[in-house]
C-alpha positions as CSV (number, residue, x, y, z in Angstrom):
1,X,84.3,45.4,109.1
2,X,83.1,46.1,105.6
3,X,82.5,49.4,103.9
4,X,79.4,49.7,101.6
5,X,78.1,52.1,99.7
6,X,74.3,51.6,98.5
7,X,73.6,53.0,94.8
8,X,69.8,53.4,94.1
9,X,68.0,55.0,91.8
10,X,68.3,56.7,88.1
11,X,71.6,59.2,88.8
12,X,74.0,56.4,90.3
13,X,73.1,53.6,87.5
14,X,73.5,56.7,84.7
15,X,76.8,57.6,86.0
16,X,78.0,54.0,86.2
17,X,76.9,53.1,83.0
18,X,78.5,56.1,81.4
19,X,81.7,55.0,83.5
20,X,81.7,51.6,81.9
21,X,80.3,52.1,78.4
22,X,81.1,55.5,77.3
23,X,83.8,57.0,78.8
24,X,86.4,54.2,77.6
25,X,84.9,54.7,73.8
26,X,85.5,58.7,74.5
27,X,88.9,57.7,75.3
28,X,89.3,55.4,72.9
29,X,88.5,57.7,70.4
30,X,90.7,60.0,71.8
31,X,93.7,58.0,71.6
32,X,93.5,57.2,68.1
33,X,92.7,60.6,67.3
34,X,88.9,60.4,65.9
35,X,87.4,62.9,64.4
36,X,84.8,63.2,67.1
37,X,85.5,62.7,70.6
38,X,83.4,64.5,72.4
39,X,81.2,62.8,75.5
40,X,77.6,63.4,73.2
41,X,79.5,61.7,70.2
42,X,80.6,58.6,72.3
43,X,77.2,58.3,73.9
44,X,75.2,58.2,70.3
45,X,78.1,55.7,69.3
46,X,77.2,53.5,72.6
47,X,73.6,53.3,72.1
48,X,73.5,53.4,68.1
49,X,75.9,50.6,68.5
50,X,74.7,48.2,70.9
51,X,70.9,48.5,68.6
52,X,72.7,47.7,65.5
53,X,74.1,44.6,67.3
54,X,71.3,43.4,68.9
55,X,69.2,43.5,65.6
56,X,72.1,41.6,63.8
57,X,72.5,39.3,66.1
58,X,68.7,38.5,66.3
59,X,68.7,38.4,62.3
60,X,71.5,35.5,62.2
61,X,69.7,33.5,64.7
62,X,72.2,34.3,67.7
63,X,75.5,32.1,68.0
64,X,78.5,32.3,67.8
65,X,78.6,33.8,63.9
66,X,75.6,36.0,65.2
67,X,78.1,37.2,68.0
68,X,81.1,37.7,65.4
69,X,78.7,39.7,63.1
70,X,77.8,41.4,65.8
71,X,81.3,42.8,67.3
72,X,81.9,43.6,63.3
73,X,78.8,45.8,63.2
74,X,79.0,47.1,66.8
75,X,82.7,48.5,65.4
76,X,81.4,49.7,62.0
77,X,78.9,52.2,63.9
78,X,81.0,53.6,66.3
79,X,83.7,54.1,63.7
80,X,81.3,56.2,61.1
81,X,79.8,57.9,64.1
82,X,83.3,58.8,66.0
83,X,84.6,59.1,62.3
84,X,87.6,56.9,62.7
85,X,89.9,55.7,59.9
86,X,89.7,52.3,58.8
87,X,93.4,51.3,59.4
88,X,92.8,52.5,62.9
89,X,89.9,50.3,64.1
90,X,91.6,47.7,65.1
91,X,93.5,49.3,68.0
92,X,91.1,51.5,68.7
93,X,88.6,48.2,69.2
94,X,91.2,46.8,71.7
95,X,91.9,49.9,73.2
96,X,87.7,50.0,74.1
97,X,87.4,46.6,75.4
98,X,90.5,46.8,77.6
99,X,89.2,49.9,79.0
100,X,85.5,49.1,79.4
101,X,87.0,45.5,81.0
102,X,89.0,47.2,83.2
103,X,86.4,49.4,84.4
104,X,83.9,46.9,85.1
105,X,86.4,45.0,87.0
106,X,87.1,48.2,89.3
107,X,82.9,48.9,90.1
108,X,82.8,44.8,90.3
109,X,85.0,44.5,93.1
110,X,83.8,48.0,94.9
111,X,81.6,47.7,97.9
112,X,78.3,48.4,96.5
113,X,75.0,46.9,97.3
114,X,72.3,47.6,93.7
């Protein structure tokens, strides 16, 4: 016997995207004591982020270099928006991915038909 759970509609796919992307980057931020960790801070970081990445990706002609550039910029934004010190980006980027990973693995193996 399997238990499902059906998710449709704008509310369920808000709350898992802010479960996957921005709750680990408030935490993050958190952690390494940022300057800004509130929820409305982590959610402009998401967003201002993931543009700045996908126009400098698209500018270097996509690739593996394009995907490098990318991670660097994607880190730059969220650290002058979260105000983050520079000596602290590093574990606060490993700190993010581990999280965001580890969420995404928990909704990937729930019992939810999108």
């Amino acid at each position: 016997m399997s238990l499902s759970i059906e998710a449709n509609g704008l509310i369920p796919t808000l709350v898992i995207f802010s479960a996957v992307m921005v709750m680990p980057i408030k935490w993050a931020a958190a952690y390494v004591d940022a300057g800004r960790t509130d929820f409305a801070a982590s959610l402009l970081a998401v967003v201002l982020s993931v543009i700045a990445s996908v126009i400098s990706f698209k500018l270097l002609g996509g690739g593996f270099i394009g995907f490098l550039v990318a991670l660097v910029v994607m880190n730059i934004v969220q650290a002058i928006i979260l105000k983050i010190s520079a000596y602290k980006i590093p574990g606060y980027f490993i700190i993010a991915i581990f999280l965001q990973l580890a969420i995404s693995f928990f909704f990937a193996t729930m019992p939810i038909k999108f």
